[in-house]
N, C-alpha and C positions, 0 to 999 in steps of 0.2 A: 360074820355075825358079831354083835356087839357085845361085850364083856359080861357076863351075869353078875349081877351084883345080891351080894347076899348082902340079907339084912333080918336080924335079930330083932322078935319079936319081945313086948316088955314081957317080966316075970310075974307082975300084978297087973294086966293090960284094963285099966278099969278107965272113968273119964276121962280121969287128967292123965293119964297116958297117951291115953285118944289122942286130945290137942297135941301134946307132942311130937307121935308118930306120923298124924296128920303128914306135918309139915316134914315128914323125912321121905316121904310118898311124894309129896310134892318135887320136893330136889330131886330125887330119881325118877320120876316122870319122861317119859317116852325111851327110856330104855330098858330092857327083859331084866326082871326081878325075881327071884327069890326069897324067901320071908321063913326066917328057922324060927318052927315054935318049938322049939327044942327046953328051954326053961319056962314056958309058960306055966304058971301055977293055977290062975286064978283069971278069968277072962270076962266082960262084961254085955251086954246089948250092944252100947255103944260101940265098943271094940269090934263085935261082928257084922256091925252096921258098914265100919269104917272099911273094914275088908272086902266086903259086899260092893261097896263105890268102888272101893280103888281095883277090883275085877273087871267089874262095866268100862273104867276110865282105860283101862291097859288093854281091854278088849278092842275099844272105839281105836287106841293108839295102834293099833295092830301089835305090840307086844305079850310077849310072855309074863305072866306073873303065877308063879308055883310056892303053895305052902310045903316046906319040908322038913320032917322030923319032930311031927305034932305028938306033943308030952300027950299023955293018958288024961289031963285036965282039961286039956284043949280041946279034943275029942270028943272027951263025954259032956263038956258044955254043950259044943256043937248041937252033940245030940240031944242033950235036955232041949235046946233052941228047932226042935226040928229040922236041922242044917248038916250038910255033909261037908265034907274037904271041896269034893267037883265045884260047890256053889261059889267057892272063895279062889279060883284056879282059871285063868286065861291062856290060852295057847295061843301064839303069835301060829299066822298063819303062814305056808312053807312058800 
């Protein structure tokens, strides 16, 4: 199995984070992910949007991609957003 690579989510994950992160999803693309929302403070549409693709995108690659260690901000966006963790979470299949 191939490496899990964590990767830290922003602490303001607002637009212009978005475009950022983007591009960090992009370079670990086709390998099993991990994504610490562990400092999230502040999280935006966009940002949920962007997590929402890269589920589908990691789904289609047959990899894993798992939120872990979602701050209490993160969470309760979520749910102001009508959205749970499951919706943002791919399992590579065995």
């Amino acid at each position: 199995m191939d490496h899990m690579h964590a990767l830290p989510l922003p602490e303001t994950f607002d637009r212009k984070a978005v475009a950022l992160f983007a591009q960090t999803l992009i370079d670990h693309r086709g390998k099993d992910a991990v994504l610490d929302a562990a400092s999230v403070s502040r999280i935006g549409v966009p940002a949920v949007e962007l997590l929402v693709a890269a589920r589908k995108q990691w789904l289609a690659d047959g990899r894993s991609l798992q939120v872990r260690n979602p701050s209490a901000a993160f969470l309760a966006t979520l749910d102001d957003f009508g959205a749970s963790l499951d919706l943002l979470q791919a399992e590579a299949p065995a």
